[in-house]
N, C-alpha and C positions, 0 to 999 in steps of 0.2 A: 291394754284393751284387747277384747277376744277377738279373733277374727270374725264371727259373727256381728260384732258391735261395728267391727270396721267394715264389713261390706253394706251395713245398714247405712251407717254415714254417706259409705262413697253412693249409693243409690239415690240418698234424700240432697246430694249435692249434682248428682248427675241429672236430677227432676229438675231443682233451680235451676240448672244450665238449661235445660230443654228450654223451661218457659221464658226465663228473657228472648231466647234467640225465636221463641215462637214472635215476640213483639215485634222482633226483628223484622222478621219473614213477614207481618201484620203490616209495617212501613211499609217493603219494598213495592208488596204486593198493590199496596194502594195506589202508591207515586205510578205502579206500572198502568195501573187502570185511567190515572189522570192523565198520563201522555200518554196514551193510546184512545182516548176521549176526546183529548183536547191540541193534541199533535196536529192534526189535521188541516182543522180549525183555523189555529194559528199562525202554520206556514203559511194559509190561501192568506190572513190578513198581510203579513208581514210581506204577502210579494203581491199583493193589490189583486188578487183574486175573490177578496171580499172586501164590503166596507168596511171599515172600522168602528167598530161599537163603543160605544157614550163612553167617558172617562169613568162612573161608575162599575161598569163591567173589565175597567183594567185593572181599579181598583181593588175588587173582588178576584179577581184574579191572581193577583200577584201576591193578594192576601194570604189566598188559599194554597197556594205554591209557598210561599214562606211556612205558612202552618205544615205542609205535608215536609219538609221540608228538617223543619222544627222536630216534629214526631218522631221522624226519623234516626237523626241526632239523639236525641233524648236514648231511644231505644240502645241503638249500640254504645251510649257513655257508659248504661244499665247491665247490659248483658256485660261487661269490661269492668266492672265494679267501681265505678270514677260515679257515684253517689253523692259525693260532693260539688263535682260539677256540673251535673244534671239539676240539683236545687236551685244552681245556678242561673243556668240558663235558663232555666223554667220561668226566669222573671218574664222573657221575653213574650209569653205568654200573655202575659196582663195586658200589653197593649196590643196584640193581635186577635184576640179573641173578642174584644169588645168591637176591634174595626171588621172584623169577619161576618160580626150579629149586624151593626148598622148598615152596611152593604147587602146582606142575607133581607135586612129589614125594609131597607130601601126598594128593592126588586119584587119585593112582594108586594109593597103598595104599588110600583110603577107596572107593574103587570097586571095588574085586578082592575087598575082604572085603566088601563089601555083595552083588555076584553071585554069592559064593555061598550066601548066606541064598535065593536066589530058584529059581523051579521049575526045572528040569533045561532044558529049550531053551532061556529067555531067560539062566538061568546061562551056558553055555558062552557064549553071544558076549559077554554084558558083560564078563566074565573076558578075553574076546580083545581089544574094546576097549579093556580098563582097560591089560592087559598091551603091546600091539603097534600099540597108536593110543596113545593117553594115554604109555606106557611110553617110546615113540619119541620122543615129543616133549622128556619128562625127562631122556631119554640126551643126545640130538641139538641142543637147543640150548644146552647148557654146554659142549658139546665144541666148537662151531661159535663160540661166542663167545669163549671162552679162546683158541683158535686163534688166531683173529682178532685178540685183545690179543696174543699173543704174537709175531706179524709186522707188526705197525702199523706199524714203524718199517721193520725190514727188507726188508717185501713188503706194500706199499700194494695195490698190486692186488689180492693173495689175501685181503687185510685185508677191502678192498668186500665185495667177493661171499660170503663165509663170513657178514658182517653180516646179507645180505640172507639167504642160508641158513637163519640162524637165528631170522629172522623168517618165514622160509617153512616150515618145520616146526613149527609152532604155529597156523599161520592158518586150516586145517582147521578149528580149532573153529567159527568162523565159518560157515564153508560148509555143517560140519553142519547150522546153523540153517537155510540156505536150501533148505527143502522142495520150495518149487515150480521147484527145476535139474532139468531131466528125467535123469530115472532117480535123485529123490531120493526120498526117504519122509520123514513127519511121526516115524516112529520107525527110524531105519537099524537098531536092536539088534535088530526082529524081522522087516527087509526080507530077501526071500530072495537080492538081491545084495548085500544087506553096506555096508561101508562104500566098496565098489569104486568106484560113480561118485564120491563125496568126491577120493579120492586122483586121478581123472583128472580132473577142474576144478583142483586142487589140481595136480598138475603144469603146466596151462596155463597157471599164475600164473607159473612160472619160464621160459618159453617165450622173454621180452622181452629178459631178460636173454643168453641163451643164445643167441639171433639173433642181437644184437651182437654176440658175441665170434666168432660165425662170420662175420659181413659184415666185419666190419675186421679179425678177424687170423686168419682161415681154418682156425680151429679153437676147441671148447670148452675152457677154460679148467679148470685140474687140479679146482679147487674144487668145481666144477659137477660134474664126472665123479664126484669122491669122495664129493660133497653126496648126488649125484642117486644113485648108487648103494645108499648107504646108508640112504637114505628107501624105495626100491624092495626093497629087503632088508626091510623092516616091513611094505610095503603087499603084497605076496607073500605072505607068513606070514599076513598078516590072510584073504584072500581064499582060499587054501587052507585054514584051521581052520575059516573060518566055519561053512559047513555039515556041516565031516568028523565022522562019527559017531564015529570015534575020539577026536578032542577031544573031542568032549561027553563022551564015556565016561570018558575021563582027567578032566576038571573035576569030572563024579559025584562020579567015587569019591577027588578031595581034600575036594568040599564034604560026603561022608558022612562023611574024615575028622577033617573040621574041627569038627563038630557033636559 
Protein backbone atom coordinates (compact mmCIF):
# COMPACT_ATOMS: atom_id res chain seq x y z
CA UNK A 1 0.00 0.00 0.00
CA UNK A 2 1.51 3.56 -1.01
CA UNK A 3 1.94 5.80 1.57
CA UNK A 4 -0.62 8.02 -0.09
CA UNK A 5 -3.20 5.18 0.13
CA UNK A 6 -2.30 4.94 3.74
CA UNK A 7 -2.60 8.35 4.97
CA UNK A 8 -5.98 8.50 3.10
CA UNK A 9 -7.17 5.57 5.33
CA UNK A 10 -5.65 6.80 8.49
CA UNK A 11 -7.66 10.22 7.70
CA UNK A 12 -11.21 8.49 6.70
CA UNK A 13 -10.64 6.54 10.20
CA UNK A 14 -9.59 9.49 12.13
CA UNK A 15 -13.15 11.18 10.71
CA UNK A 16 -15.00 7.98 12.20
CA UNK A 17 -13.38 8.60 15.46
CA UNK A 18 -14.20 12.32 15.41
CA UNK A 19 -17.87 11.52 14.91
CA UNK A 20 -18.77 8.80 17.34
CA UNK A 21 -16.98 10.84 20.05
CA UNK A 22 -18.94 13.94 18.64
CA UNK A 23 -22.12 11.64 19.87
CA UNK A 24 -20.35 11.26 22.74
CA UNK A 25 -19.83 14.91 23.66
CA UNK A 26 -23.94 15.27 22.05
CA UNK A 27 -24.91 12.84 25.58
CA UNK A 28 -22.80 14.55 27.97
CA UNK A 29 -23.76 17.87 26.87
CA UNK A 30 -27.36 16.91 27.22
CA UNK A 31 -27.35 15.11 30.61
CA UNK A 32 -25.29 18.52 31.60
CA UNK A 33 -28.14 20.68 30.54
CA UNK A 34 -30.81 18.37 32.44
CA UNK A 35 -29.01 18.74 35.85
CA UNK A 36 -28.37 21.95 35.66
CA UNK A 37 -32.33 22.42 34.64
CA UNK A 38 -33.53 20.19 36.90
CA UNK A 39 -30.80 20.08 39.78
CA UNK A 40 -32.41 22.62 41.45
CA UNK A 41 -35.73 21.68 41.17
CA UNK A 42 -35.26 18.58 42.79
CA UNK A 43 -32.88 19.08 45.66
CA UNK A 44 -35.81 21.89 46.93
CA UNK A 45 -38.31 18.69 46.38
CA UNK A 46 -36.27 16.13 48.12
CA UNK A 47 -35.55 18.58 51.24
CA UNK A 48 -39.27 19.81 51.38
CA UNK A 49 -38.64 23.13 49.90
CA UNK A 50 -41.21 22.42 47.33
CA UNK A 51 -44.34 20.17 47.05
CA UNK A 52 -44.01 17.26 45.49
CA UNK A 53 -45.51 16.93 42.12
CA UNK A 54 -48.27 14.09 40.96
CA UNK A 55 -46.69 10.69 40.54
CA UNK A 56 -47.05 11.36 36.69
CA UNK A 57 -44.25 13.98 36.66
CA UNK A 58 -41.91 11.32 38.56
CA UNK A 59 -42.74 9.32 36.22
CA UNK A 60 -41.69 11.31 33.39
CA UNK A 61 -38.99 11.97 35.07
CA UNK A 62 -37.09 9.16 35.80
CA UNK A 63 -38.20 8.30 32.29
CA UNK A 64 -36.40 10.76 30.86
CA UNK A 65 -33.16 10.42 33.15
CA UNK A 66 -33.19 6.71 32.13
CA UNK A 67 -33.60 7.77 28.40
CA UNK A 68 -30.59 10.41 28.69
CA UNK A 69 -29.03 8.00 30.56
CA UNK A 70 -29.53 5.28 27.76
CA UNK A 71 -28.23 7.78 24.99
CA UNK A 72 -25.36 8.04 26.65
CA UNK A 73 -24.34 4.45 26.98
CA UNK A 74 -25.27 3.79 23.62
CA UNK A 75 -22.77 6.52 22.49
CA UNK A 76 -19.55 5.38 24.13
CA UNK A 77 -20.38 1.17 23.42
CA UNK A 78 -20.28 3.06 19.63
CA UNK A 79 -17.50 5.26 19.66
CA UNK A 80 -15.41 1.68 21.54
CA UNK A 81 -16.70 -0.45 18.53
CA UNK A 82 -18.97 -2.97 21.10
CA UNK A 83 -21.66 -2.78 18.11
CA UNK A 84 -22.97 -5.72 19.31
CA UNK A 85 -23.76 -4.63 22.40
CA UNK A 86 -25.26 -1.47 21.73
CA UNK A 87 -28.01 -3.57 19.43
CA UNK A 88 -28.43 -4.89 22.42
CA UNK A 89 -29.12 -2.70 24.66
CA UNK A 90 -31.14 -0.72 22.28
CA UNK A 91 -33.96 -3.17 23.26
CA UNK A 92 -34.34 -1.08 26.19
CA UNK A 93 -35.54 1.45 24.13
CA UNK A 94 -38.77 -0.12 23.20
CA UNK A 95 -40.19 0.11 26.54
CA UNK A 96 -38.96 3.60 27.43
CA UNK A 97 -39.87 5.40 24.49
CA UNK A 98 -43.40 4.29 24.36
CA UNK A 99 -43.64 5.22 28.38
CA UNK A 100 -41.67 8.77 27.64
CA UNK A 101 -44.73 9.46 24.64
CA UNK A 102 -47.61 8.43 27.19
CA UNK A 103 -46.21 10.59 29.98
CA UNK A 104 -45.12 13.53 27.27
CA UNK A 105 -49.00 12.73 26.18
CA UNK A 106 -50.55 12.70 29.45
CA UNK A 107 -49.20 16.40 30.34
CA UNK A 108 -50.31 17.74 27.48
CA UNK A 109 -53.87 16.95 27.88
CA UNK A 110 -53.51 17.80 31.82
CA UNK A 111 -52.00 21.11 31.00
CA UNK A 112 -54.57 22.45 28.06
CA UNK A 113 -57.41 21.45 30.46
CA UNK A 114 -56.02 23.03 33.42
CA UNK A 115 -55.45 26.60 31.19
CA UNK A 116 -58.31 26.75 30.69
CA UNK A 117 -59.79 26.79 34.24
CA UNK A 118 -57.44 29.90 34.59
CA UNK A 119 -58.06 33.99 33.99
CA UNK A 120 -58.13 34.85 30.24
CA UNK A 121 -54.14 36.14 29.67
CA UNK A 122 -52.32 33.49 31.55
CA UNK A 123 -55.08 30.93 29.74
CA UNK A 124 -54.22 31.72 26.17
CA UNK A 125 -50.53 31.08 26.72
CA UNK A 126 -50.65 28.05 28.96
CA UNK A 127 -53.18 26.61 26.29
CA UNK A 128 -50.09 27.65 23.77
CA UNK A 129 -47.60 26.02 25.84
CA UNK A 130 -49.42 23.03 26.66
CA UNK A 131 -50.46 22.80 22.71
CA UNK A 132 -47.15 23.94 20.65
CA UNK A 133 -44.21 23.52 23.32
CA UNK A 134 -45.39 20.47 25.31
CA UNK A 135 -47.63 19.27 22.06
CA UNK A 136 -44.32 19.29 19.90
CA UNK A 137 -42.37 17.43 21.89
CA UNK A 138 -45.35 14.51 22.00
CA UNK A 139 -45.61 14.64 18.08
CA UNK A 140 -41.68 15.03 17.46
CA UNK A 141 -39.96 12.63 19.57
CA UNK A 142 -42.02 9.32 18.57
CA UNK A 143 -41.85 10.16 15.02
CA UNK A 144 -37.91 10.97 15.32
CA UNK A 145 -37.29 7.71 17.35
CA UNK A 146 -39.43 5.33 15.19
CA UNK A 147 -37.58 6.71 12.21
CA UNK A 148 -34.63 5.99 13.68
CA UNK A 149 -35.44 2.18 14.57
CA UNK A 150 -36.75 2.00 11.26
CA UNK A 151 -33.20 2.78 9.49
CA UNK A 152 -30.79 1.39 11.95
CA UNK A 153 -29.87 -1.12 9.91
CA UNK A 154 -30.29 0.56 6.47
CA UNK A 155 -29.18 4.14 7.16
CA UNK A 156 -26.75 4.38 10.32
CA UNK A 157 -26.09 7.71 9.85
CA UNK A 158 -29.82 8.98 9.63
CA UNK A 159 -30.25 6.57 12.46
CA UNK A 160 -27.54 8.95 14.84
CA UNK A 161 -28.83 12.20 14.24
CA UNK A 162 -32.73 11.43 14.35
CA UNK A 163 -31.44 9.82 17.93
CA UNK A 164 -29.98 12.97 18.82
CA UNK A 165 -33.25 14.72 17.46
CA UNK A 166 -35.26 13.22 19.59
CA UNK A 167 -33.53 14.08 22.52
CA UNK A 168 -33.18 17.56 21.33
CA UNK A 169 -36.82 18.19 21.24
CA UNK A 170 -37.61 17.52 24.79
CA UNK A 171 -34.51 19.17 26.40
CA UNK A 172 -36.27 22.52 26.41
CA UNK A 173 -37.88 21.54 29.56
CA UNK A 174 -34.67 21.93 31.07
CA UNK A 175 -33.80 25.12 29.87
CA UNK A 176 -37.23 26.36 30.86
CA UNK A 177 -35.89 25.94 34.50
CA UNK A 178 -32.80 28.03 33.76
CA UNK A 179 -34.19 31.56 34.77
CA UNK A 180 -31.09 33.25 34.98
CA UNK A 181 -30.28 32.64 30.62
CA UNK A 182 -30.70 36.25 29.53
CA UNK A 183 -33.85 37.01 28.20
CA UNK A 184 -35.25 34.05 30.56
CA UNK A 185 -37.95 34.79 33.29
CA UNK A 186 -38.76 32.96 36.62
CA UNK A 187 -42.22 32.39 34.82
CA UNK A 188 -41.98 32.30 30.75
CA UNK A 189 -46.29 31.73 30.73
CA UNK A 190 -46.53 35.41 31.72
CA UNK A 191 -42.97 36.78 30.13
CA UNK A 192 -44.01 39.27 27.26
CA UNK A 193 -41.35 37.33 25.08
CA UNK A 194 -42.79 34.02 25.49
CA UNK A 195 -40.99 31.11 25.41
CA UNK A 196 -38.98 32.65 22.28
CA UNK A 197 -35.38 32.82 24.13
CA UNK A 198 -36.19 28.92 25.35
CA UNK A 199 -36.30 27.78 21.68
CA UNK A 200 -33.01 30.05 20.53
CA UNK A 201 -30.69 28.39 23.48
CA UNK A 202 -32.39 25.36 22.46
CA UNK A 203 -31.45 25.59 18.79
CA UNK A 204 -27.76 26.38 19.96
CA UNK A 205 -27.70 22.82 21.41
CA UNK A 206 -27.96 21.42 17.82
CA UNK A 207 -25.35 23.90 16.52
CA UNK A 208 -22.38 20.96 17.19
CA UNK A 209 -23.81 18.57 15.50
CA UNK A 210 -24.74 20.61 12.35
CA UNK A 211 -21.01 22.16 12.07
CA UNK A 212 -19.88 18.78 11.64
CA UNK A 213 -21.68 17.71 9.06
CA UNK A 214 -20.85 21.03 7.29
CA UNK A 215 -16.84 20.88 7.99
CA UNK A 216 -16.53 17.07 6.82
CA UNK A 217 -19.11 16.65 4.08
CA UNK A 218 -20.10 20.35 2.98
CA UNK A 219 -23.53 20.15 3.69
CA UNK A 220 -26.37 19.68 6.52
CA UNK A 221 -27.44 16.23 6.66
CA UNK A 222 -31.47 15.49 5.44
CA UNK A 223 -32.29 14.73 9.26
CA UNK A 224 -31.21 18.02 10.54
CA UNK A 225 -33.04 19.87 7.71
CA UNK A 226 -36.33 17.75 8.31
CA UNK A 227 -35.55 17.80 12.21
CA UNK A 228 -34.86 21.43 12.29
CA UNK A 229 -37.50 22.45 10.31
CA UNK A 230 -40.10 20.81 11.97
CA UNK A 231 -39.14 22.06 15.39
CA UNK A 232 -39.17 25.77 13.70
CA UNK A 233 -42.62 24.95 12.48
CA UNK A 234 -43.86 24.82 16.49
CA UNK A 235 -41.40 27.46 17.83
CA UNK A 236 -43.15 29.97 15.06
CA UNK A 237 -46.63 29.16 16.03
CA UNK A 238 -45.51 29.54 19.64
CA UNK A 239 -44.15 33.01 19.24
CA UNK A 240 -46.85 34.48 16.93
CA UNK A 241 -50.02 33.33 19.34
CA UNK A 242 -48.30 34.29 22.18
CA UNK A 243 -49.43 37.59 22.45
CA UNK A 244 -52.03 37.66 19.25
CA UNK A 245 -55.28 39.01 20.76
CA UNK A 246 -56.90 36.68 18.38
CA UNK A 247 -55.70 33.67 20.23
CA UNK A 248 -56.64 34.77 23.35
CA UNK A 249 -59.97 35.42 22.05
CA UNK A 250 -60.24 32.04 20.35
CA UNK A 251 -58.90 30.09 23.79
CA UNK A 252 -62.04 32.53 25.77
CA UNK A 253 -64.52 31.48 23.97
CA UNK A 254 -63.39 27.40 23.94
CA UNK A 255 -62.67 28.00 27.87
CA UNK A 256 -66.33 29.66 28.12
CA UNK A 257 -67.27 26.75 26.16
CA UNK A 258 -65.75 24.27 28.20
CA UNK A 259 -67.23 25.54 31.46
Amino acid sequence: MSTQAISVSQAAAGARASGRYLYVGMAVLFIAVAVTGFGPRSLAIVTGNMPVPPPIIHLHAASMAAWLLLFLTQTLLMSRGRAALHVSLGAVSFVLAPLITFTLLTLVVTNAAGALALPPGAQARLFAFAVFVMGRAAILFPLFYFWAVAVRKSDPETHKRLMVLAVFVVIDAALGRMSWLPGASENMLTAAAGYTPIHVYQLLLLGPPVIYDLLRFRKVHFAYVFGGGLFLAFALTTHLVWNAPAWHRLVASWAAGAS
